[in-house]
C-alpha positions as CSV (number, residue, x, y, z in Angstrom):
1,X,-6.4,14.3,27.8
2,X,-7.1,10.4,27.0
3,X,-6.0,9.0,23.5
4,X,-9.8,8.0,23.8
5,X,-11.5,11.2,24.6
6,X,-9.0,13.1,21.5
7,X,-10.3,10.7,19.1
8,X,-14.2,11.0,20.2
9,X,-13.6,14.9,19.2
10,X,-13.5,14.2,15.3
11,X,-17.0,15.1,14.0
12,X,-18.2,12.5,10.6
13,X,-17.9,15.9,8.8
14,X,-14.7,16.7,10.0
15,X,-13.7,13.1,8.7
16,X,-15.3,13.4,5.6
17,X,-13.8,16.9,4.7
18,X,-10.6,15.6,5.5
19,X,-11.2,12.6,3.3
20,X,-12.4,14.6,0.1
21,X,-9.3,16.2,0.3
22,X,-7.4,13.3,0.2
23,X,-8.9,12.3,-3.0
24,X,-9.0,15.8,-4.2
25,X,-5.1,15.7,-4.1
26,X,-5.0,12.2,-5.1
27,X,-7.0,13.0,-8.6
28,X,-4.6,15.6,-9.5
29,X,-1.4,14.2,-8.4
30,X,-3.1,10.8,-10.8
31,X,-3.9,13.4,-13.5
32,X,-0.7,14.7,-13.2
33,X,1.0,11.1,-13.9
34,X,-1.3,10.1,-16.8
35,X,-1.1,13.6,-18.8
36,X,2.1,14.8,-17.7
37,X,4.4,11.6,-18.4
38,X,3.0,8.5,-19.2
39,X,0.5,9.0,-21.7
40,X,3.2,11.1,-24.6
41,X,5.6,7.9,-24.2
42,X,2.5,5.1,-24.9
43,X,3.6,3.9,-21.0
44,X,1.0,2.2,-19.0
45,X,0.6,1.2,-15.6
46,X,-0.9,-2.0,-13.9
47,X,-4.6,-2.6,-12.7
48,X,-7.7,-0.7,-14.4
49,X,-5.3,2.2,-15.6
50,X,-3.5,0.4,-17.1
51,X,-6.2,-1.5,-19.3
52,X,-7.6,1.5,-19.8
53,X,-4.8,3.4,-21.6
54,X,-3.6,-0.1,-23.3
55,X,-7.3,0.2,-24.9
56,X,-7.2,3.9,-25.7
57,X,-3.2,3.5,-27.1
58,X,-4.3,0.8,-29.5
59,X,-8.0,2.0,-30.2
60,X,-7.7,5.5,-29.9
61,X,-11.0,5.6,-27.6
62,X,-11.4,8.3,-24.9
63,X,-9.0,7.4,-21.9
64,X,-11.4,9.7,-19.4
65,X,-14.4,7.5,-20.8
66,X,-12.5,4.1,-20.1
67,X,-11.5,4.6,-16.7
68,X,-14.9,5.8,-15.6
69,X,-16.6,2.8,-17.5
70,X,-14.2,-0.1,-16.5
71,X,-14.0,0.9,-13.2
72,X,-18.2,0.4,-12.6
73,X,-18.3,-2.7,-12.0
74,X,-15.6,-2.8,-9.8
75,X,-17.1,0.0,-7.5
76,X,-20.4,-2.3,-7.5
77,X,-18.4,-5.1,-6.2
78,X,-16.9,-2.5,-3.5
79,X,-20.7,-1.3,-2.7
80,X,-21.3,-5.2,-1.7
81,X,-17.8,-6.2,0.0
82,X,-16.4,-2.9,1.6
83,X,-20.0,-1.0,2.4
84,X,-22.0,2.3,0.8
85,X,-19.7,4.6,1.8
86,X,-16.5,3.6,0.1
87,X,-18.4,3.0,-3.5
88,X,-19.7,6.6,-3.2
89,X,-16.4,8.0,-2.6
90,X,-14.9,5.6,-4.7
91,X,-17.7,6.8,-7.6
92,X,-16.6,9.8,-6.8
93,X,-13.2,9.7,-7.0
94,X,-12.8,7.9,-10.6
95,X,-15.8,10.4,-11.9
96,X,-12.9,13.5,-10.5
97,X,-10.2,11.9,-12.1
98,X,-11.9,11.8,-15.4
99,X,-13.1,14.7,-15.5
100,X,-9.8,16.3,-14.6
101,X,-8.5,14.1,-17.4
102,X,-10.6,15.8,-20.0
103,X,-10.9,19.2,-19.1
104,X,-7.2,20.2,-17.3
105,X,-4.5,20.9,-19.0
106,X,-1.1,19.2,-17.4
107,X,2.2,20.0,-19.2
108,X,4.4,17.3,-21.0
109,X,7.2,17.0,-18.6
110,X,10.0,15.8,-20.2
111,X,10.7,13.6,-23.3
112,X,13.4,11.1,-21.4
113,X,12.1,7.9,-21.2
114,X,13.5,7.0,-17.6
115,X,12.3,10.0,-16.1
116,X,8.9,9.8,-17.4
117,X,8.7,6.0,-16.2
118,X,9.7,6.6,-13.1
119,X,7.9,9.8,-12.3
120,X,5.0,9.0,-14.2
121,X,4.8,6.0,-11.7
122,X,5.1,8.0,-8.8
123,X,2.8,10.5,-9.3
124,X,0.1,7.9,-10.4
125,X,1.3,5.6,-7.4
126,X,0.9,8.9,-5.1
127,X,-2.6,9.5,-6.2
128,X,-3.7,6.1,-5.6
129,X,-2.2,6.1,-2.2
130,X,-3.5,9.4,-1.5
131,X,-7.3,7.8,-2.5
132,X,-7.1,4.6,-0.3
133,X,-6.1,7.0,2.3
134,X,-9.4,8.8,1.7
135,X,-11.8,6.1,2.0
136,X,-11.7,5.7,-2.0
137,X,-10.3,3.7,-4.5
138,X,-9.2,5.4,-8.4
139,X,-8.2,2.0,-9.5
140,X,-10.8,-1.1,-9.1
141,X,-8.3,-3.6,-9.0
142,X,-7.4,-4.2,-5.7
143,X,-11.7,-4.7,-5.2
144,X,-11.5,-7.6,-7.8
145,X,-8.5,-9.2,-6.1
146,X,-10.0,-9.0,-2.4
147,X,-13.0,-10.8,-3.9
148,X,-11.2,-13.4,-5.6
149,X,-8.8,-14.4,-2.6
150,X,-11.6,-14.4,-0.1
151,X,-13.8,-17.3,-2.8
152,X,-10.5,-19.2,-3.6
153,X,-8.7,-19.6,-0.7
154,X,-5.3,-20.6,-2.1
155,X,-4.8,-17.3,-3.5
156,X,-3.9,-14.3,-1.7
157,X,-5.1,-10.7,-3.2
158,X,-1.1,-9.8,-4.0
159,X,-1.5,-13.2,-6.4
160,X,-4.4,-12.4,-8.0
161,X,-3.0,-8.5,-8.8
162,X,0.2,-10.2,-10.1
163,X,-1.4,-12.6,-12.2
164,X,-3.8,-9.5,-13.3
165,X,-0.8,-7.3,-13.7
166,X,1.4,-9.9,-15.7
167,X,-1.2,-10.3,-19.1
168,X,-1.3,-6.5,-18.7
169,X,2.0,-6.1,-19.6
170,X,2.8,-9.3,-21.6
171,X,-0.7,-7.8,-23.8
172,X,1.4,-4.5,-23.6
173,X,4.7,-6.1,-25.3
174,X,2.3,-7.6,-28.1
175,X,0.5,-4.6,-28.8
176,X,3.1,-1.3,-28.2
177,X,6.5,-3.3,-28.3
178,X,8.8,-4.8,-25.7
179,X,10.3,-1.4,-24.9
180,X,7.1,0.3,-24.4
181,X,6.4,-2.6,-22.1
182,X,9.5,-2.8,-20.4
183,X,9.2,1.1,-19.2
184,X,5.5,0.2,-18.4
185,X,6.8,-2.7,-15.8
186,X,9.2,0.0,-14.4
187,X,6.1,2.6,-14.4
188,X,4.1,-0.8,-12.6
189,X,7.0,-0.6,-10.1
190,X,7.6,3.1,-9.2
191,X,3.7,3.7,-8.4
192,X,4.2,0.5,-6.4
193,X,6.6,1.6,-4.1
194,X,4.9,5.3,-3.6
195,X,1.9,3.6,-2.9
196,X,3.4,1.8,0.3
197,X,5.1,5.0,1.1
198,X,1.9,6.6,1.3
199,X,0.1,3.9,3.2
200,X,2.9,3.0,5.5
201,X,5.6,5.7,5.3
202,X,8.8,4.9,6.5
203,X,8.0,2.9,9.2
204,X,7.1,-0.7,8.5
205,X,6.8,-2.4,11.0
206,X,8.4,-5.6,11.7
207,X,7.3,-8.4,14.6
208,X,10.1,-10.1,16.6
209,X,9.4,-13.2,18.1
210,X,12.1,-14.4,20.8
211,X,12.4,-17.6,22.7
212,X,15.2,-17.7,24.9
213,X,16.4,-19.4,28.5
214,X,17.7,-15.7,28.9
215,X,14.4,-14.2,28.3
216,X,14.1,-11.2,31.1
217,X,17.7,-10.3,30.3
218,X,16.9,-9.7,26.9
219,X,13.1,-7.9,28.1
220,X,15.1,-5.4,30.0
221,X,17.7,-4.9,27.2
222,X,14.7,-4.4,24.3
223,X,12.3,-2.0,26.9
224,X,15.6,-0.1,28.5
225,X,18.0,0.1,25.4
226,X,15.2,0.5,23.1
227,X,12.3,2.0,24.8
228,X,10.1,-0.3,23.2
229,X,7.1,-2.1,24.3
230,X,7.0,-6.3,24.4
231,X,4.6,-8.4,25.5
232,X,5.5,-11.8,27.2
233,X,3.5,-15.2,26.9
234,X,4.2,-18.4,28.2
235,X,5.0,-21.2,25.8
236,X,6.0,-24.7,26.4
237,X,9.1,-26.9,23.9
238,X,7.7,-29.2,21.4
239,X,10.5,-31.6,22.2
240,X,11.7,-30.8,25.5
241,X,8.3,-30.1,27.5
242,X,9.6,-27.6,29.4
243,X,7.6,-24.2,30.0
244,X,9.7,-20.7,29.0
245,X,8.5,-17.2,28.5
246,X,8.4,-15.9,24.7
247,X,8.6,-12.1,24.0
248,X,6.8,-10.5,21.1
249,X,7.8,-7.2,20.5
250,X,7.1,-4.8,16.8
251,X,9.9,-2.7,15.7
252,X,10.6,-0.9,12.6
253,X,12.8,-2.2,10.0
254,X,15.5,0.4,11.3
255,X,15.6,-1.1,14.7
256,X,15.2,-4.9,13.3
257,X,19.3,-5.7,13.8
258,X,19.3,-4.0,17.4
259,X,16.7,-5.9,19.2
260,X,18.7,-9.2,16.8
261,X,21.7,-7.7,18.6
262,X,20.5,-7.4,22.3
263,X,19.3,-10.8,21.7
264,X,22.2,-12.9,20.8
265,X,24.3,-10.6,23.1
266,X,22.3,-12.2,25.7
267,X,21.6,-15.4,24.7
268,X,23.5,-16.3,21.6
269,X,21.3,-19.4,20.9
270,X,18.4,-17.4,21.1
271,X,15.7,-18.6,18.3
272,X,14.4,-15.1,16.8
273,X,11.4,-15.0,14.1
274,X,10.8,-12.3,12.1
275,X,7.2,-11.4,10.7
276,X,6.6,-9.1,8.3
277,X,3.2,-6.4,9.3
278,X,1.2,-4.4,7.1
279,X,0.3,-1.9,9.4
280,X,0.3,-1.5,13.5
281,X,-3.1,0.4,15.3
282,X,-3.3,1.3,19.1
283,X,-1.6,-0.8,21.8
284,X,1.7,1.0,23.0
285,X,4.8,-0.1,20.8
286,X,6.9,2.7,21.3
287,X,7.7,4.5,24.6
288,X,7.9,8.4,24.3
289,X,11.7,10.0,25.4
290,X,10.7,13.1,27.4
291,X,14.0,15.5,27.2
């Protein structure tokens, strides 16, 4: 069966059921975070959440209310940039996660600091993760900062959530003390990571740009040692003039020192560029082994 034909099977419904239970998990595993680590140690996160329980820790108001309310006009901005769709999940999503914040019950998991930074983190990070991958968003933030990069040019989106993120936490070491806001930046840092795990898993993928006199040596090296995919364009030297083949191939960061090492093996003046990718869709970048 075609990789084209497979993907026409998937009904909208079938789509949307498995994105509600995306965010279904995503509220709980959030929940599960906020109630069941952070919120007994007065940790925070980063973002909207994080604003939100920095305003309930120091006025005492409703957490469930805060993220629901904070997060409005966030979503609107979503309804005009991203499209109807994603606000109403995205409604949707935040209106789940507080209500499962005021009516379920999630134990206090331990009373070590570490552990309830660190897990408290990933379990927020995981339910964040788990909403993006749904079509949803439980934390505006990442709305306000595509906005913001796309009218000011200099700035890119992970500037503007830095910049968002650092008078979080500098509020938090005024407000709930350095150490409070110390675990908070580790909290910040945990959900972080678990949130690129759940986007990108394992595999981030890397592109390798080679230019090389030795270039189909090192082609048959990357597709026959490897079994990976490259593609070859023709390129011309800036100084010299003269024309030479340039392979582009994308790799995970596991396999970024063997394709380095087939390269210099081959050429040891080879000139190798590495770009970082935030994600890799269709094309054919790994060849199947058939045992």
């Amino acid at each position: 069966m075609a990789g084209g034909d497979r993907f026409a099977r998937v009904k909208p419904w079938q789509r949307e059921l498995k994105n509600a239970a995306l965010i279904v998990a995503a509220i709980f595993s959030a929940g599960m975070g906020i109630h069941g680590f952070l919120l007994s140690s007065r940790f925070i996160d980063g973002g909207v959440t994080g604003i939100s329980m920095l305003l309930s820790n120091v006025f005492g108001w409703p957490l469930p209310v805060l993220i629901a309310v904070i997060n409005i006009p966030f979503i609107v901005l979503g309804y005009g940039f991203i499209g109807r769709a994603f606000a109403v999940r995205s409604v949707l999503a935040i209106a789940g996660l507080s209500v499962c914040l005021a009516t379920v019950h999630f134990p206090d998991v331990t009373p070590d600091k570490l552990l309830t930074a660190v897990f408290g983190g990933f379990f927020l990070g995981a339910g964040i993760g788990l909403a993006i991958r749904g079509g949803a968003v439980l934390d505006g933030t990442e709305i306000a900062a595509l906005v913001v990069s796309r009218k000011v040019q200099m700035l890119r989106v992970a500037d503007v959530i830095l910049g968002l993120n650092i008078i979080i936490f500098l509020t938090a070491a005024f407000v709930l003390g350095a150490e409070s806001a110390m675990y908070s930046i580790l909290t910040y840092f945990a959900a972080s990571r678990t949130l690129d795990f759940i986007l990108h898993g394992l595999e981030e993928f890397t592109a390798i740009t080679i230019m090389s006199e030795k270039s189909e040596a090192i082609r048959k090296g990357i597709t026959e040692g490897l079994r990976r995919g490259l593609t070859i364009y023709k390129g011309r030297g800036g100084v010299s003039g003269a024309e030479q083949e340039i392979l582009m191939c994308v790799v995970t960061r596991l396999e970024i020192g063997k394709v380095k090492a087939i390269a210099i093996e081959y050429d040891p003046g080879a000139f190798i560029m590495f770009h970082p990718l935030s994600d890799v869709s269709g094309g054919v970048h790994r060849k199947k082994s058939h045992f």
